[in-house]
N, C-alpha and C positions, 0 to 999 in steps of 0.2 A: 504494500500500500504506500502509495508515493503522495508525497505533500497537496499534489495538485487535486489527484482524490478527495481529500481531504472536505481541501477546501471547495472543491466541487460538492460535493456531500454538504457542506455548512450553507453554502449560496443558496443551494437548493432550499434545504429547511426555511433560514429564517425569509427567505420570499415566498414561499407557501404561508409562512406565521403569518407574514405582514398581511398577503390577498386573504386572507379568512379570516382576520381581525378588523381589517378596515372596514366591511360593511355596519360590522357594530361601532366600534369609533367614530364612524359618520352621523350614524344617526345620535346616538348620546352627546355627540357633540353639537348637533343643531338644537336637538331639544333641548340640552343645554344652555343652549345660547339663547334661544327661546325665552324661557321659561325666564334666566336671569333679567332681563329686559322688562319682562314683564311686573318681575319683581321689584326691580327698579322703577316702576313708572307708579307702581300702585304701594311699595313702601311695604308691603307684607314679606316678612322675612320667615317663613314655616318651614323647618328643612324637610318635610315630607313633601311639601310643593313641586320640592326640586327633586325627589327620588321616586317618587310612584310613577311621573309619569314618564322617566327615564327606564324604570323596571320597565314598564308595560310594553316600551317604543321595543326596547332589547327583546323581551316577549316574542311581540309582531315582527321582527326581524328573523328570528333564529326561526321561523314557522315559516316565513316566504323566504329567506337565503337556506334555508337550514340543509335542504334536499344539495343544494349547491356545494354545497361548503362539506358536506360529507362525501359527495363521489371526487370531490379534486383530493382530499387527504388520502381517501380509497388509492388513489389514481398515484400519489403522491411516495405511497406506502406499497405499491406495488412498483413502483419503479426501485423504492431501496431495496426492497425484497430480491429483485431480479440483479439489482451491482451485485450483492453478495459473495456471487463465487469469481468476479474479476476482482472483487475487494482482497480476497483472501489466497486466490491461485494469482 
């Protein structure tokens, strides 16, 4: 196993991490942003204000990405399956 391996093997993962993390990130961070604005405008500071409906968005995302984001890990996880034996021969 030569260095490049390696780091072919690392590249890979954390850019699979990043594409199946960012759909949630996106939205937490609108509602987010959302929500603070709102908070700002009308002075009510409830920290449940700000998590329920950040819970709920994440919810409604993992339900419509969910299908998504488990065949590319699938996809992702059969690809390290098959380096295996040029990892090791």
């Amino acid at each position: 196993m030569n260095p490049q391996q390696v780091i072919g093997i690392g590249t890979n993962a954390l850019e699979t991490m990043l594409v199946l993390a960012a759909p949630l990130l996106i939205v937490v961070l609108v509602i987010g942003f959302a929500i603070s604005v709102l908070q700002a405008a009308t002075q009510i500071n409830e920290q449940t204000l700000s998590f329920v409906p950040k819970l709920i968005a994440v919810a409604i995302t993992i339900v419509i990405a969910g299908p998504w984001m488990i065949s590319r890990m699938v996809t992702y996880i059969q690809q390290l399956f098959a380096q295996i034996p040029f990892v090791i021969g």
